[in-house]
Every structure is written in C-alpha cells, then in structure tokens.
C-alpha positions, 0 to 999 in steps of 0.5 A, spaced: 158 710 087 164 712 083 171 715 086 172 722 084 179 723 083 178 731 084 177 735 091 171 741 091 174 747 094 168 752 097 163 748 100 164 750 107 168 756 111 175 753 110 178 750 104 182 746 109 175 743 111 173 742 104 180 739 103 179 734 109 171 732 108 175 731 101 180 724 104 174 722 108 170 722 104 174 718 099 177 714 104 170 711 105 169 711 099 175 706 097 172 702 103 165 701 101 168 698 095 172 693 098 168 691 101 161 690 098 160 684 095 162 680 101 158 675 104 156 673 111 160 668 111 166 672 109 165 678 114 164 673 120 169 668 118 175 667 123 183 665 121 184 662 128 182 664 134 183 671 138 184 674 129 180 680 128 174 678 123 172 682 117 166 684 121 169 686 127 174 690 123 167 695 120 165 695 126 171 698 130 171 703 124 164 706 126 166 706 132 171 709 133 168 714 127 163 715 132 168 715 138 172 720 135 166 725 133 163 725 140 170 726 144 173 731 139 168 735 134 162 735 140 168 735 146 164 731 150 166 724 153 162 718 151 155 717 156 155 711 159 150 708 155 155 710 149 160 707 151 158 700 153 156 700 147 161 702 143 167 698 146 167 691 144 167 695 137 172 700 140 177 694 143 176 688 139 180 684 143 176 680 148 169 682 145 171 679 138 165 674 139 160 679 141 162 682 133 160 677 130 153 678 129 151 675 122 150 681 119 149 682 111 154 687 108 148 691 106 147 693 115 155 695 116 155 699 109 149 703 112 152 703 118 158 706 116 155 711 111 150 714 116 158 715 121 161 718 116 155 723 114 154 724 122 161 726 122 161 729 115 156 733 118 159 736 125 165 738 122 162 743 116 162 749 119 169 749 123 173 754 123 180 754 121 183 755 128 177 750 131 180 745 127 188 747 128 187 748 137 190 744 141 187 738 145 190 736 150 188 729 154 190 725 147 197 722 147 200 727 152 208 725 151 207 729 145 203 735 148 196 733 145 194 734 138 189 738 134 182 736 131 186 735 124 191 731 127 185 728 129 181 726 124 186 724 120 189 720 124 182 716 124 181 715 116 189 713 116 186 708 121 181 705 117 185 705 112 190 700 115 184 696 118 181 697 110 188 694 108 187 687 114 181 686 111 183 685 105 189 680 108 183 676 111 179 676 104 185 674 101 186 668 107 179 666 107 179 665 099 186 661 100 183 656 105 176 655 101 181 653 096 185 647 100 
C-alpha cells in the first residue's frame, strides 16, 4: 500500500468526517509501514524489564481503537467479557508478559487493519453535531470532550507509541550490534 498525500472529500454526509477518516487512515497507513517487516523477535523483544515491547505497543493501539469505538462511537461501556479482554492491552504495565505472544507481524497488521476498518465503519455515517456534541465522563476537569477531540486524540496516541516503537527497533538493532 502507498500513502496518498491528498485527502477525498465527499464520500460521507460531512467533509469534517471525509477529513477525519483521511488522518486515520494515513495514520495507520504510516503505522503499518513501519512496522512490516518486523520479525518476531523484534516484536516481543524487551530493553530491560517492565519496558513496553514493539508487540505490547501494537496491541494497546488495537485496543485502545476498539475501546474508543465501543465507548464513544457506539456509547456503550466495554461488556465484561470485553473488557477482560482488552485490558492487558489497554494498560500494559503489569499485563506487559501476557503481551507477548510470539505472534507474526502478519497477525498484528491484520489485527490493526480490521480495528481501523471497524472504526472507519462506525463513524461514516456521523453528522456534524454527532461528532461535535459534547461527552461528558472523559476527562472531566476540563468539562468533557467531543467525538472529534476524541478521535483524534486516539491517532495522535498511536502516533506517539509509532514514534516508541521506532525507539525500541532502533535499541533492539544497537544491542545485536554489541
């Protein structure tokens, strides 16, 4: 897959919509790139202990995608299966041995390709004031926030951890070295 380094306009009831599943899109895009050709032992690899891995990162990003769809798109608390699913995921920390699996890059990118698509999917068809009404319950100190904060806030955190991950390939690469 290549970047398109344009965004289409039209495609759903809103341009701001069009405009968001545009940074999504490329956002995963960019993602996906940067991590394909990554072997298993690169994903589950570990600088020292209680460090993210490369692995532990991609699963948080699906989680957190999946999290933030559930909670904000659909308005609707994770079930108690989903959220015993998703929380090692969703908090890392502690759960950092659960996540590593030993899993091929090909089982994260489909992972992340069918997240991103579900989301792309559930928020088409949103109106303008849909995405723009206010959500009370996140981060309350500063009276809630909106869907687009919202989804936003979520690729510019898988941006973040894309940045880690380049961190930890680059320590990874420098420690086979020594």
């Amino acid at each position: 897959m290549k970047r398109q380094f344009h965004i289409t306009f039209g495609h759903t009831k809103d341009h701001s919509v069009d405009y968001l599943i545009g940074i999504l899109q490329d956002t995963r895009l960019t993602t996906i790139q940067t991590i394909r050709k990554l072997t298993t032992a690169q994903i589950d690899w570990q600088f020292a202990p209680g460090w993210n891995t490369i692995g532990a990162l991609l699963s948080h990003i699906e989680a957190i995608e999946h999290f933030f769809r559930i909670e904000f798109v659909l308005g609707r608390k994770l079930t108690a299966e989903e959220n015993d699913f998703w929380t090692p995921a969703l908090d890392m920390g502690e759960h950092i041995p659960k996540l590593m699996t030993g899993k091929a890059i090909e089982d994260y990118i489909g992972n992340l390709t069918t997240s991103r698509q579900m989301l792309i999917d559930s928020i088409r068809d949103l109106s303008f004031e849909e995405l723009t009404q206010k959500i009370d319950g996140y981060y309350d100190e500063q009276t809630g926030c909106n869907l687009a904060w919202a989804l936003y806030h979520m690729a510019e955190d898988e941006i973040y951890h894309r940045g880690q991950i380049s961190m930890l390939r680059k320590l990874h690469a420098a420690q086979q070295i020594t």
